[in-house]
N, C-alpha and C positions, 0 to 999 in steps of 0.2 A: 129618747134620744134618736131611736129610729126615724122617728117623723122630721125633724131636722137635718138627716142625712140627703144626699141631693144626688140624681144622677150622673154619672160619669162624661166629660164631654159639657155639660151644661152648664151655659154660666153663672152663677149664684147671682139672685137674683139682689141680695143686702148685704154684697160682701164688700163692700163703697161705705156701711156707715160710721165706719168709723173716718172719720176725715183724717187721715193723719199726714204726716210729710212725704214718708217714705214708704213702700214697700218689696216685702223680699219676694224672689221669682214664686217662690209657690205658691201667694196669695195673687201674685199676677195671674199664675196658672192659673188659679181658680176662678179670678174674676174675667179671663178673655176665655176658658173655658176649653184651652187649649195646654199641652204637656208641656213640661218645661222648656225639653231638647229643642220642641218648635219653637219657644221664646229666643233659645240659644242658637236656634241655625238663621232664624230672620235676623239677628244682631247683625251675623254676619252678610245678611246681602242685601240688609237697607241700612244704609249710612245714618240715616237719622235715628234709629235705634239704638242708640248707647248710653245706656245704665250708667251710672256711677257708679264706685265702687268702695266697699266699706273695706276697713285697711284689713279685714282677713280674708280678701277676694269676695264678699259675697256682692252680688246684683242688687243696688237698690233703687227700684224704679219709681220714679214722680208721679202723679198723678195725669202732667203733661206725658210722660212716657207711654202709659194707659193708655189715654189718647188715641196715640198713634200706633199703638198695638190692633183695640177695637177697630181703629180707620183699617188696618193693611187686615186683619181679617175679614172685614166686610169687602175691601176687594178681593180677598182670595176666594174667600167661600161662596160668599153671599152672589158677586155678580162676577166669578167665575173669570176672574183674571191670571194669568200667568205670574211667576214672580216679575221678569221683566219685564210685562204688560203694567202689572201696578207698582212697580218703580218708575216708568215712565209715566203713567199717570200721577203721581206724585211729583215728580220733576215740571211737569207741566202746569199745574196748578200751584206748586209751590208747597212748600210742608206747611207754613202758618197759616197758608190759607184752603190749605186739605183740611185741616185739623179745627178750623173757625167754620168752615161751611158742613161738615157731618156730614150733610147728603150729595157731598161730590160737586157741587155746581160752580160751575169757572165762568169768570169776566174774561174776558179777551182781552180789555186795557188795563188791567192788573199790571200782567209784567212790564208792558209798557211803564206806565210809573215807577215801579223798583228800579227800575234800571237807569228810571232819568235819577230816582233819588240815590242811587249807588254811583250816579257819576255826580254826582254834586256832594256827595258826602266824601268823595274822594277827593275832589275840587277841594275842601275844607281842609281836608288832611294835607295836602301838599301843601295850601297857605302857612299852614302851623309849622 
């Protein structure tokens, strides 16, 4: 049993294999490799971090949810952003497209097209 123990802070390296739908904060804990509370105070100051919740209040977070957990701690730790810093970088690139590139990399004409396809998608909505 000892050899299956893992150190503190580190992220389990096959705590992913079970694919399942859902998980509760502590195995998120385990798999971003960071304490709950941190799970709990990022909810509150990145808007795209929100859990669903199971009807006796617990946390349970997607595998998209993951995601974006590992993305905002690679910019906090890893390349040393503020929280601010990587809310705005996350703004700027966009969450689906933070979360699809991994390694950070932004098109310039990205928002460009959202924004033409968010005004034509509204275009749609008015005709209706």
């Amino acid at each position: 049993m000892a050899a299956q123990k893992r150190e503190r802070g580190k992220p389990a390296e096959n705590a992913l294999v079970a694919d399942k739908r859902y998980y509760r904060i502590g195995e998120v804990s385990e798999i971003a490799g960071v304490k709950p509370y941190v799970l709990r105070y990022w909810e509150s100051e990145f808007r795209w971090m929100v859990p669903q919740k199971s009807r006796s209040k617990q946390r349970l977070y997607r595998r998209r949810d993951i995601d974006t957990i590992l993305l905002i701690k690679k910019l906090l730790y890893e390349q040393r952003y503020t929280i601010e810093g990587a809310r705005k970088k996350l703004q700027s690139m966009g969450m689906g497209n933070a979360l699809a590139a991994g390694d950070l990399s932004f098109e310039p004409d990205q928002r460009a097209r959202f924004r033409k396809l968010r005004e034509e998608l509204t275009a749609i909505r008015a005709m209706l």
